[in-house]
Each structure stands twice: as C-alpha cells, then as structure tokens.
C-alpha positions in Angstrom: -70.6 -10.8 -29.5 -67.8 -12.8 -30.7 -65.7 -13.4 -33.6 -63.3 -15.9 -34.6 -61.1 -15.4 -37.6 -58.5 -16.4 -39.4 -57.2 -16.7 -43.2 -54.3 -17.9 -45.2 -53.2 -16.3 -48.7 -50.8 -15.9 -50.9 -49.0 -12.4 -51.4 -47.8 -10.9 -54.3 -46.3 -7.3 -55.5 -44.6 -6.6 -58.3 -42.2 -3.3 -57.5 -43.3 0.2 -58.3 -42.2 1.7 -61.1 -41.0 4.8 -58.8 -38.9 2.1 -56.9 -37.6 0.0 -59.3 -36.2 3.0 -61.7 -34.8 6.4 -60.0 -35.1 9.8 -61.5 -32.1 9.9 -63.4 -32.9 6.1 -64.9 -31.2 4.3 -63.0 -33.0 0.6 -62.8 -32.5 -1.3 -59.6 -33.6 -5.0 -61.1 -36.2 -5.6 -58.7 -37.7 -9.0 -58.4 -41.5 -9.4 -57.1 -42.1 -9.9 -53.5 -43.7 -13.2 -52.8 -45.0 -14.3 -49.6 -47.4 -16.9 -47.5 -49.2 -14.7 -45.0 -51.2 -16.5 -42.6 -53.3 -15.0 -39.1 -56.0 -16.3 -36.8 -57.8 -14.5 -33.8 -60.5 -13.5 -32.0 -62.6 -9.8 -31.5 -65.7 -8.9 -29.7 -67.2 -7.3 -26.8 -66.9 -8.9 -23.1 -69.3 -6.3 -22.1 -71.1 -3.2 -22.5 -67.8 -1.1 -21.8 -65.2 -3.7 -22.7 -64.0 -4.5 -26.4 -60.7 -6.9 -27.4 -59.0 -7.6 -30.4 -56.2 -10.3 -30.7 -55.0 -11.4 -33.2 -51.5 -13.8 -34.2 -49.9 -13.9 -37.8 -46.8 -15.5 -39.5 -46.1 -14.3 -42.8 -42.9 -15.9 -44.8 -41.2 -14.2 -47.6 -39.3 -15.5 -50.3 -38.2 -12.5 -51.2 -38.6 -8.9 -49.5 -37.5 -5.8 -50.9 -35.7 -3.8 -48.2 -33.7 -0.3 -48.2 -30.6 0.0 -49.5 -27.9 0.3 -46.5 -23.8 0.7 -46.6 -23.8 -2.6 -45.3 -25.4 -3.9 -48.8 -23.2 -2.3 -50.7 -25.0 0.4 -51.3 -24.9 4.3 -51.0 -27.8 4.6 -48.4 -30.7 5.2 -51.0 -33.1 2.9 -53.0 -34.2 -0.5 -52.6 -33.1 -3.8 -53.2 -33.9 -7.7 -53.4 -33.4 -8.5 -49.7 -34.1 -12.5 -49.6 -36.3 -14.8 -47.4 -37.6 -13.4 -44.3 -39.9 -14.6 -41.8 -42.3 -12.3 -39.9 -44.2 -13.2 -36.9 -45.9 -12.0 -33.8 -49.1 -11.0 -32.2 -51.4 -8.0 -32.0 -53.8 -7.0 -29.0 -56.3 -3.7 -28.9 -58.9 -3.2 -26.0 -60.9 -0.1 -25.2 -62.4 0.6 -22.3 -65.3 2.7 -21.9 -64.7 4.2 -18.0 -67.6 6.2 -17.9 -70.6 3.9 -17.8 -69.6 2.9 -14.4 -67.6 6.2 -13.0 -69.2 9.0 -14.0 -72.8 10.6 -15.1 -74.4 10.3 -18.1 -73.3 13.3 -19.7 -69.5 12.3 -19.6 -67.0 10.0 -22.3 -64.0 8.7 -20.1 -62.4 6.5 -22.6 -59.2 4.5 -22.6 -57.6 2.4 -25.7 -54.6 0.5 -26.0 -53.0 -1.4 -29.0 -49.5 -3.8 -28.4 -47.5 -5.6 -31.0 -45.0 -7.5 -30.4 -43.0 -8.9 -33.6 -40.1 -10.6 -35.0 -39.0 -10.3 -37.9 -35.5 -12.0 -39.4 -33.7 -13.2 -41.9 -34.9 -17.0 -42.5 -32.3 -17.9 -45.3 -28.2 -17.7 -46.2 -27.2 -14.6 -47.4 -23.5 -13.5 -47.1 -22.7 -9.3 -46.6 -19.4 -7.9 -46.8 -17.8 -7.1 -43.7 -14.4 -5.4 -44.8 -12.8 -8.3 -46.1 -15.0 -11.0 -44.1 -18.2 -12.0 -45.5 -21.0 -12.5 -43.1 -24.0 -14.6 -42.9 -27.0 -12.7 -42.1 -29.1 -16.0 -41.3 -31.5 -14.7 -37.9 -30.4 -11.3 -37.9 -33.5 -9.1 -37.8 -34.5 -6.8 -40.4 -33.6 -2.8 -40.7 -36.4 -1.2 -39.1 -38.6 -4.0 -37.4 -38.8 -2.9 -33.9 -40.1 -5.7 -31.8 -42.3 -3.5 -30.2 -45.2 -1.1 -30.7 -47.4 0.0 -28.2 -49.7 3.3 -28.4 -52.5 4.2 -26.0 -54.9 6.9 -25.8 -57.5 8.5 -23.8 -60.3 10.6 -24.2 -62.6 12.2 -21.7 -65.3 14.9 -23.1 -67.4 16.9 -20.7 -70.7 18.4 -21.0 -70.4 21.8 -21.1 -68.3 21.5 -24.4 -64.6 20.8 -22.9 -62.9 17.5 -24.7 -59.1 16.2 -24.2 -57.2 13.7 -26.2 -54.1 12.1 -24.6 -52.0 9.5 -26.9 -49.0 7.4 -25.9 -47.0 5.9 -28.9 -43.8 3.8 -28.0 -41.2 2.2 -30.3 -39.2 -0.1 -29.7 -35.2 -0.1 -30.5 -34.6 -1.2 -33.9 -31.5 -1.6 -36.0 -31.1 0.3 -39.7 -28.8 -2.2 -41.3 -28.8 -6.2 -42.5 -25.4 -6.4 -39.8 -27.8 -5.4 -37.1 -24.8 -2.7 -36.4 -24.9 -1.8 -32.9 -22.3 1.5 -33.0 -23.4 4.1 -34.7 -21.2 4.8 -38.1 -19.2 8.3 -38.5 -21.8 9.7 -41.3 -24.9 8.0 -38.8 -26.3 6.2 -41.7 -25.9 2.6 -39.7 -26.4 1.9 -36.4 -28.9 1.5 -33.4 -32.3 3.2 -33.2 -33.1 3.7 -29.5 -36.8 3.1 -28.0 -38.5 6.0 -27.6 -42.2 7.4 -26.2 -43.8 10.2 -27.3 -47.0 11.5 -26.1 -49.4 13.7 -27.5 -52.2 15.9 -26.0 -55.2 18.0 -27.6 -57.9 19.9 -26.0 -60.8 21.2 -27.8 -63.9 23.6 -27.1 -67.2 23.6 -28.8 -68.3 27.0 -28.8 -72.2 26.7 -29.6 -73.2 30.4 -28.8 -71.1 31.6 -30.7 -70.6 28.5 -33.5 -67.2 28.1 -32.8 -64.9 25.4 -32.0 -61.2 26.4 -30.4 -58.9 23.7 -30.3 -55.2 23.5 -28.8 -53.3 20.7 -29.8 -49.5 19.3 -28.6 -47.1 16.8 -30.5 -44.7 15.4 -28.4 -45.8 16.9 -25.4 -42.4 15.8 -23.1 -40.5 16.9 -25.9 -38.6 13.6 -26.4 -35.4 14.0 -28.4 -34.9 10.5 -30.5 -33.4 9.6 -34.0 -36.7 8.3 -36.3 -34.0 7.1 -38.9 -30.6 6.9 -40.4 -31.6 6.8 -44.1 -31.1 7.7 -46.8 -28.1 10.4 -45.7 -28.0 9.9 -41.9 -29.8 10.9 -39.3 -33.2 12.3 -39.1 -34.3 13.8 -35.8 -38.1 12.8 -34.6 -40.3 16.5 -34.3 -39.9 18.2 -31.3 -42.5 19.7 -29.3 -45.1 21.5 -32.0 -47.8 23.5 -30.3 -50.7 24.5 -32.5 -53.9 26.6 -32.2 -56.9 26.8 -34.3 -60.2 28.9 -34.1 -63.0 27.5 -36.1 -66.1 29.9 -37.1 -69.6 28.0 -38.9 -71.3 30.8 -40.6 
C-alpha cells in the first residue's frame, strides 16, 4: 500500500538551439545548465477512498538560464546565464473518493487537491545595475517562482448520464525581475505579479439514445482579472471568462 522514494542525480541541459540563437542570428552565449537535484517521499493508499502523495526536493544550480529582464540589462526578450540558484520545497496530492461512504453505488463524488510550496533564490553574488548603484542579488527570489501553487478539483458523475468538473488553480504573487521590483515599471515589463484564483467548471451529458455527448464547459468561471506576465513587451492579461459548447454525434 505504500511507497517510499527518493533519488539523487545530476542534471544536465545544454541550451536549445532556438534559445541560444534568435531569428535574425543573434547568439546569446549560453552556457549549460548544471544542477544536483535531490527528493525523497512517500505515496500510497490509507484506505479504500483515501490516496496521498508527498514528496520534498532540493535541487541546486550552478547555473540557471533565466529570461532576459530590463533589470539584466536587457531589452525584455531572450534568455540569459542567470548564476547559482537554489530551489527547494515540498509537494502534497490527496484524492478523496466521497462516494463510497455518502452516496449509492451508481454515483462518483470525487475530490483532489495538489499544494506546493517552494523557494526558489539566488544562492551566489551576482551584482545588477541599479542606475548607477550596483546591487547584489544574493537571496533574492527568482522571476517567476511563486511560492505557492495550489489547484483542487472535484468531480461528481450521476447515473442517468449528468457529470461536472469543478477545478480551483491558485498562484501565488511572484516577482518578474532579478531586483524582485515591487512597483510596477511605466512600460509594465517589471514589477509584481499579484496572487490570483481561477476556477473552472464543465458539465457534460452522455446522450446514449441518441449517441451523443453535449458538453458545456467554463474557464475562469468568476472571471478573475490578473496579469499572467510582464514579458517579453509588458503586460499580458490572464483569459477572461471563455464559455464553450460542444455537441458530439458517434455514427
């Protein structure tokens, strides 16, 4: 019923050729990320309607290649050699099968969740320009590396042919520059990403007299208005609400 795991290896990626030249030739001069990644944990059933998944990792870079920001130097686009970096944190998943001891055979009543929590900085000297300051970046945390991640779903399917899908995904705030720039720039391309949730719904009929399925699907049900990025030329919106329909016929 239980497993206990855990591995250490050594990681190692030479850069894409689509990353390390751009269209018009420029090359970029990228070095090979190199890392130590390292996890242990544990996954298995606790019961007939119970499963859990947990799992802790470190991984340690000697060098990381990270987007290009104004901070950097650079013009918001591309990649560059962004240093030593340490990652570390821990994952858990569970789902819960509700309907083995809440409702008749013929249902699914299903509820899943998955939470990371990470931290991932800066684990070496490296000076940025700051007007006419240069900064040390040592423990700032890494553009785009929220702390958080947590989605959750839940299923419940009927017997007369009636299913619905409900998923939860939430993001932690993160920050899009080595500076960890709290203002937002004038042009958006630095700054703050806020947390955000966005939740998703789908409902779906299975037709069987006529062999057809119908299905009605939601993303970002709440219509949550959030900024997903700031790169590569400033802000990118997250979708808004997007309702779609679909009508399946098997001939």
């Amino acid at each position: 019923r239980w497993t206990i795991f855990g591995g250490i290896h050594r990681g190692f990626a030479p850069p894409r050729i689509v990353d390390a030249i751009t269209s018009a030739g420029v090359v970029y001069e990228l070095d090979p990320e190199l890392s130590w990644n390292s996890e242990v944990g544990l996954r298995g059933r606790l019961n007939d309607w119970l499963e859990i998944d947990a799992t802790a990792f470190l991984m340690d870079f000697s060098n990381q290649i990270i987007p290009v920001t104004e901070s950097s130097g650079g013009a918001g686009s591309g990649l560059i050699n962004g240093g030593s970096t340490r990652h570390y944190g821990a994952e858990f998943g569970s789902q819960l099968s509700l309907d083995q001891w809440l409702l008749p055979d013929a249902y699914v009543l299903e509820i899943g969740i998955d939470l990371t929590y990470s931290k991932a900085f800066y684990n070496d000297d490296r000076f940025i320009p700051d007007g006419e300051a240069s900064i040390n970046i040592r423990n700032k945390r890494t553009p785009y590396s929220p702390n958080w991640l947590v989605s959750s779903n839940l299923l419940l399917e009927l017997p007369f042919g009636l299913s619905g899908r409900f998923n939860a995904t939430f993001v932690g705030e993160q920050f899009t520059d080595e500076l960890n720039t709290e203002a937002p720039s004038a042009n958006g391309r630095t700054g703050r990403l806020d947390s955000y949730l966005v939740i998703d719904g789908a409902l779906q009929y299975e037709w069987k007299k006529f062999h057809s399925t119908i299905s009605l699907a939601v993303k970002n049900l709440l219509d949550e208005r959030y900024i997903a990025s700031r790169r590569p030329q400033g802000i990118r919106v997250g979708l808004p609400r997007l309702v779609s329909f679909g009508l399946e016929h098997r001939f």
